[in-house]
C-alpha positions in Angstrom: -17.3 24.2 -51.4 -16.7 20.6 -50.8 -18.2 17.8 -53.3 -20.9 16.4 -51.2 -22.5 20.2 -50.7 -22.4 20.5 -54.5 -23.8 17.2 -54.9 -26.6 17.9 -52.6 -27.2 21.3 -54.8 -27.5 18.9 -57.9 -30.1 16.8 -56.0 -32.1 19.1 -54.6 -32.4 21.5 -57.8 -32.6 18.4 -60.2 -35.3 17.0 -58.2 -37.3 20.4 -58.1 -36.6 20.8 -62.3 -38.5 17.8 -62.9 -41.6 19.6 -63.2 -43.9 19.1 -66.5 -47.8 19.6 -65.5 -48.6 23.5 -66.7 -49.8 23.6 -62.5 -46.1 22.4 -61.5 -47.8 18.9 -60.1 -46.4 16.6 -62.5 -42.8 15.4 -61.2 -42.8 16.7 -57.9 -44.6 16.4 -54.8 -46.9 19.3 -54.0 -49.0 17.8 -51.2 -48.5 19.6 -47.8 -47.2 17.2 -45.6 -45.4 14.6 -48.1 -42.4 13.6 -46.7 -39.1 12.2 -48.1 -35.6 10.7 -47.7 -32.7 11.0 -50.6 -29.6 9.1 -49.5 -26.5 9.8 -51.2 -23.5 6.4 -51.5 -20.1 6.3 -52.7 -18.5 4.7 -55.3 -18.3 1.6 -52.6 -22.0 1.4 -51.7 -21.2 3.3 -48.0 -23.8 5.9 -46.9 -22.0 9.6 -47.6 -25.0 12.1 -46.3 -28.9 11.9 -46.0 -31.1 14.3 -46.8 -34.9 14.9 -45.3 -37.2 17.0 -46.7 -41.3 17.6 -45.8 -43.5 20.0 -48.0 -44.7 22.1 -44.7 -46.5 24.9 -46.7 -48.4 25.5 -49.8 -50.1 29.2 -50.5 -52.4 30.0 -53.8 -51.1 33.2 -55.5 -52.7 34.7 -58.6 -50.4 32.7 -60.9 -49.9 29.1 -59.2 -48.4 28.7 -55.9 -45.5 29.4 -53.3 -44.4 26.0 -51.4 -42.0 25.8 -48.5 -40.2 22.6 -47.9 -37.9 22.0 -44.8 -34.6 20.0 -45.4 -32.7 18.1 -43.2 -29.1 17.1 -44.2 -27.1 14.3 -42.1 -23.8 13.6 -42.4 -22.6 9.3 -42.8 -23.1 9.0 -39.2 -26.7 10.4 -38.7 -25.6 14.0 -37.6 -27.8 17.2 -38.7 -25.4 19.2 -40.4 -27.6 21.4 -41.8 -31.4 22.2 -41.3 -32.9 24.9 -44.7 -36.6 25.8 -45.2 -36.5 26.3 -49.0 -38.7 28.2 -50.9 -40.4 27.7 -54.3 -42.7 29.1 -56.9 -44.7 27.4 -59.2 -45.9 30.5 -62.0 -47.6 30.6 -65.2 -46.9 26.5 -65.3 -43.1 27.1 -64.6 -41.6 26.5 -61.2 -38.8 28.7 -59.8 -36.3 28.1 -57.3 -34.0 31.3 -55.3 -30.9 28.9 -55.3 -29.3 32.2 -53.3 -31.4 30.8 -50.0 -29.8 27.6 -50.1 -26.2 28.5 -51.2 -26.8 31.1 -48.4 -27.3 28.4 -45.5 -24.7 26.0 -47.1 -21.3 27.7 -47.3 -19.6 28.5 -44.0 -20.5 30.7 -41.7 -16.5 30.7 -40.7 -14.5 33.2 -41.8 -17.3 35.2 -44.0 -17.5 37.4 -40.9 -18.4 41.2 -43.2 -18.5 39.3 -46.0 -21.9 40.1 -48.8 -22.9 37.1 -51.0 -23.9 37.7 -54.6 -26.0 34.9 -57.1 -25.9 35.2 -60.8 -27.0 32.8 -63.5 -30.0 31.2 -65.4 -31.7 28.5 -64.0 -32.6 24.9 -65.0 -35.8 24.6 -67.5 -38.1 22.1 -68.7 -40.5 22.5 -70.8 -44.3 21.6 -70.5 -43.9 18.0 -72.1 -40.8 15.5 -71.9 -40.4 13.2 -74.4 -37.3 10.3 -75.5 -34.7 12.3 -77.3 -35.6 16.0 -76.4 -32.1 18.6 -75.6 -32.8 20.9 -72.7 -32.0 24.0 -71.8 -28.7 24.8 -70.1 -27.9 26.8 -66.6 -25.1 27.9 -64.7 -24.8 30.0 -61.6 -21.9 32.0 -60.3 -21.5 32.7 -56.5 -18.8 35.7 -55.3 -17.8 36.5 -52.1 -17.1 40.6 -51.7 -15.9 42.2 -48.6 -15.6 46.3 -48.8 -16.9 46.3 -52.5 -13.7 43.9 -53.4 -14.1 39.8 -54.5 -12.7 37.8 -52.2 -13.7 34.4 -53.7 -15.9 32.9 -56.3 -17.1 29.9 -57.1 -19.2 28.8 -60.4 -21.5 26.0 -61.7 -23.1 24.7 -64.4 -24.6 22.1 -66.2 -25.7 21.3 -69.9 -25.8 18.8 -72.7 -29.1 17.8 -70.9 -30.9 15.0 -72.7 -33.9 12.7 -72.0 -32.9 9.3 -73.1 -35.6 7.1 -72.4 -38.0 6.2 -70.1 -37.5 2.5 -67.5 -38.4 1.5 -64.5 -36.6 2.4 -61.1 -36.8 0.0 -58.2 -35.7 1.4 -54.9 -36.4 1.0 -50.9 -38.9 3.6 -51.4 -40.8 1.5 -54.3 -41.3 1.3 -58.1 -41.4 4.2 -60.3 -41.6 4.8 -63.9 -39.1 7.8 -65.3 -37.3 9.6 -67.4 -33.6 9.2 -68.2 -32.1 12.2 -68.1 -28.1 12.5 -68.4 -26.4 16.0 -68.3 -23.1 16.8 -68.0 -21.8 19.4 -64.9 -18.9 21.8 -63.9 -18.1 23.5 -61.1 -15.3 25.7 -59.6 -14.5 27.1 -56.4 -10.4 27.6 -57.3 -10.2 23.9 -58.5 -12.2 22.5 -61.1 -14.4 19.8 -61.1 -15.7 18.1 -64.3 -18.3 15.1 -64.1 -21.3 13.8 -66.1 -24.3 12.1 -64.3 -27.9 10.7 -64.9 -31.1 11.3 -63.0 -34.4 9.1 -63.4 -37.3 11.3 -62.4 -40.4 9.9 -61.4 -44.1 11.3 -61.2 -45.1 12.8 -57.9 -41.5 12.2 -56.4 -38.9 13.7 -58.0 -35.7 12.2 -58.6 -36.5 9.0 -57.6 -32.0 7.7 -58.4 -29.3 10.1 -59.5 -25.7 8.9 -60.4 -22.1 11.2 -60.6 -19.5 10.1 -63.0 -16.0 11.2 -63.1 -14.2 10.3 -66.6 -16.4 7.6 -66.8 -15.8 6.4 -63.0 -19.1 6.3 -60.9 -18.1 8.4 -58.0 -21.7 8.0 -56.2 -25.2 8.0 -56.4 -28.2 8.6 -54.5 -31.8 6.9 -53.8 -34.9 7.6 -52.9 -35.0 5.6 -49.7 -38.7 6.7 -48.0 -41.9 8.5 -49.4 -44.7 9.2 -47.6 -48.0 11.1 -47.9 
C-alpha cells in the first residue's frame, strides 16, 4: 500500500475518532449536507492529494445514528483517483467505523483477480470527555490477502502511545478553530516497515482541522483543512 493511501487512512479514521458528545456530535460534523476539503503537503509545502468529503445521509436507529459520507480523493494534479461512500455508526454515544469498506475500495483492483480480503483489529476509542494529559486507547488492524484458502499478502497497522497534550488555536484557509493536541505514534507494514509519529489538532464540529507525519523526527507532511461548509 503506498504511503499517501495510508496517510489518507490516518486522516480519515482520525478525523472520524474525534468524537466526545455521548450523541457522537461533538468533534465531527453530523449535519446532512456539510461539506469539506482535507489537503495533504509534503515536507516542501507542494500539494500531494486532496480529499472531499459531504455527509449525504443521516438515518435515526434505536441507538444513535447511521451517516454516509461520500469521499473524493485527487491526486497533486486535481485527478479523482478514488471516489468511496463510507459508512458510520454512532451507538450508545460511541461511533464506529467498518475500516474493511474503505481498505476494500483503496487497494488495487490489479492483480487481486480471485483474491478474498479479510480485516482484523480493534479500533480507535475516545472516551466521553478529553481532557490535557489523558492516554488513549490503542488500535491496530491487520489486512490479508487469501486466494484458494492460502495468504498471499498481508499488510498491518497500528497506532498507540495516544495522548492529548493540550489544547491551542488552529488557523487554517478554512478558518479558526480551537482543539485538542493529540500526538500518537503509528506503524505499518505491507513487507516493509514503516515507523512514524504525528500530531492531530481536532476541532468541534470539524474534525481534524491539521494533522502532521514525522519520520525520526523529520516532518514528512501534513495536511489542512482547506474548506468547510454547511
Amino acid at each position: 500500500m503506498k504511503r499517501n493511501s495510508v496517510l489518507l487512512i490516518v486522516v480519515i479514521f482520525l478525523m472520524i475518532s474525534g468524537i466526545r458528545a455521548q450523541d457522537c456530535a461533538g468533534y465531527y460534523p453530523v449535519k446532512v449536507g456539510a461539506q469539506w476539503v482535507v489537503t495533504s503537503y509534503n515536507e516542501k509545502n507542494a500539494v500531494e492529494g486532496t480529499s472531499k468529503m459531504k455527509l449525504t445521509a443521516k438515518t435515526p436507529t434505536a441507538t444513535g445514528y447511521d451517516l454516509n459520507v461520500a469521499v473524493q480523493s485527487l491526486d497533486n494534479k486535481g485527478k479523482n483517483q478514488m471516489d468511496n461512500t463510507l459508512k458510520f455508526q454512532c451507538k450508545n454515544g460511541i461511533f464506529y467505523w467498518d475500516m474493511n469498506q474503505f481498505l476494500q475500495n483503496a487497494m488495487p483492483a490489479k492483480g487481486m483477480e480471485g483474491m478474498t480480503m479479510k480485516v482484523t483489529g480493534t479500533q480507535l476509542a475516545f472516551p466521553a470527555k478529553l481532557s490535557v494529559g489523558q492516554t488513549l486507547e490503542n488500535a491496530e488492524m491487520t489486512v490479508s490477502m487469501e486466494s484458494g484458502g492460502m495468504s498471499m499478502m498481508s499488510f498491518t497497522w497500528k497506532i498507540f502511545d495516544r495522548k492529548v497534550e493540550a489544547t491551542e488555536s488552529v488557523t487554517t484557509p478554512a478558518g479558526t478553530f480551537e482543539c485538542y493536541r493529540i500526538s500518537y505514534k503509528m506503524e505499518s507494514n505491507s513487507g516493509m516497515k514503516m515507523e512514524m509519529t504525528g500530531i492531530d489538532w481536532i476541532g468541534k464540529g470539524v474534525g481534524v482541522v491539521k494533522s502532521q507525519q514525522f519520520d525520526k523526527g523529520k516532518m514528512k507532511g501534513y495536511s489542512l483543512l482547506t474548506s468547510y461548509t454547511e
